[in-house]
C-alpha positions in Angstrom: -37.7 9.2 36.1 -36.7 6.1 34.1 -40.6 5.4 33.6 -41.6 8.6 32.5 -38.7 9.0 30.0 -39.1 5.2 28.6 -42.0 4.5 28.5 -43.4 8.1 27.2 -40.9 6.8 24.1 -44.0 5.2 22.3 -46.1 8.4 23.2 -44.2 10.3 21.7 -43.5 8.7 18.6 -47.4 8.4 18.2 -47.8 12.0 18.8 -45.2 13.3 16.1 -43.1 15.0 18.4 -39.2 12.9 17.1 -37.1 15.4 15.8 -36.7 15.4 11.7 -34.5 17.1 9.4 -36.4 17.3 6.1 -35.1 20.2 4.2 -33.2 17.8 1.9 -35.7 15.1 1.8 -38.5 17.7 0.8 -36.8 18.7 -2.4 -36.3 15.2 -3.8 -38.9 13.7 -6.3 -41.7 12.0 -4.7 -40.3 8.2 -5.7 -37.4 9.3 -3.9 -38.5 11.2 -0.9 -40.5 7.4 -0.3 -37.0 5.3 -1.0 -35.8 7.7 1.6 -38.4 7.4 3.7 -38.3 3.8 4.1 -34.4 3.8 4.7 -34.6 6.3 7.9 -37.3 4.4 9.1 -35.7 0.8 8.8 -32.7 2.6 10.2 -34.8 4.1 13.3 -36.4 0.6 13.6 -33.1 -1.5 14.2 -31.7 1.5 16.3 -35.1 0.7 18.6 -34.0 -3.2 17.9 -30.2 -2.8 18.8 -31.6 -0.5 22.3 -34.1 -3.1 23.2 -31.6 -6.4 23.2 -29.4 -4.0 24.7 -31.3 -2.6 27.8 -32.8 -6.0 27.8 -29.5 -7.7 28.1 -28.7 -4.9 30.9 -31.8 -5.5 32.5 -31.6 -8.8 33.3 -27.8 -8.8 34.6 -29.3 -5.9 37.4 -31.9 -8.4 38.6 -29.2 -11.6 38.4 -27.0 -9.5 40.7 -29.2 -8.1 42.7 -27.4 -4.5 42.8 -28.9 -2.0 44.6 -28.2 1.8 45.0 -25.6 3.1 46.6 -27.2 5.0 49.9 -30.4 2.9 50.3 -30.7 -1.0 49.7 -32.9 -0.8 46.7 -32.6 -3.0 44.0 -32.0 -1.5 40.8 -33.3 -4.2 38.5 -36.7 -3.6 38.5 -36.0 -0.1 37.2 -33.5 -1.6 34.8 -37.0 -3.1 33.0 -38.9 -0.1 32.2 -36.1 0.7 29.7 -36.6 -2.4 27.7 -40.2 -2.3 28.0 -40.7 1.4 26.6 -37.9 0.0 23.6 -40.4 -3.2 22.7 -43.4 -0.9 23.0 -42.1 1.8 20.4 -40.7 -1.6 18.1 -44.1 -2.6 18.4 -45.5 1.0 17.2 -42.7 1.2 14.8 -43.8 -1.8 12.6 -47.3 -1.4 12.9 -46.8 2.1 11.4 -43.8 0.8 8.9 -47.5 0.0 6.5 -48.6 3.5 6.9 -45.3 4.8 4.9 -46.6 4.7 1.2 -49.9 6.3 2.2 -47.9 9.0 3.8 -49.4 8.6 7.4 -46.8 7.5 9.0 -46.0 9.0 12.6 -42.3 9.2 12.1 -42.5 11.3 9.2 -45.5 13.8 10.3 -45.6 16.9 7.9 -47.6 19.3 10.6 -46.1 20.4 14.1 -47.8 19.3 17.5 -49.6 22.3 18.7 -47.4 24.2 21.8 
């Protein structure tokens, strides 16, 4: 569950599916709408940042500690890894595409709908 949520985090992003408000941004004049573009995606990219030290941080405390679950003695660390690993992997995506702003092709800020 943790792998499929996580890591599906950069699959996502690339496919256009993040959730955007843009019926205020759409009305603004194009310098603008760019200025504002930038700032939600500098804002997404240290949110992604902040998650990734954080789950990282968490991480490796579950492998120093060795915890396991509660009714079988699994370690829970290794799990505890895919989280930071789907965060660096959308960083990753997220500056690569942080370029593609200007021209408008960025994948955070997709103007058409993925198809049902």
């Amino acid at each position: 569950m943790v792998a499929a949520i996580f890591l599906g985090l950069s699959y996502a992003y690339r496919g256009g599916v993040f959730i955007r408000v843009t019926f205020l941004v759409d009305r603004l004049p194009r310098p603008l709408q760019l200025s504002v573009n930038y700032a939600a995606h500098l804002a997404s990219l240290l949110f992604c940042v902040i998650s990734l030290v954080a789950t990282g941080q968490q991480a490796l405390r579950g492998l120093r500690e060795e915890t396991t679950l509660s009714a079988l003695p699994l370690l829970v660390g290794p799990a505890y890894c895919l989280v930071p690993l789907g965060f660096f992997a959308l960083t990753i995506l997220m500056l690569i595409d942080f370029t593609r702003i200007r021209s408008g092709r960025s994948y955070l800020f997709r103007e058409e709908a993925p198809p049902a």
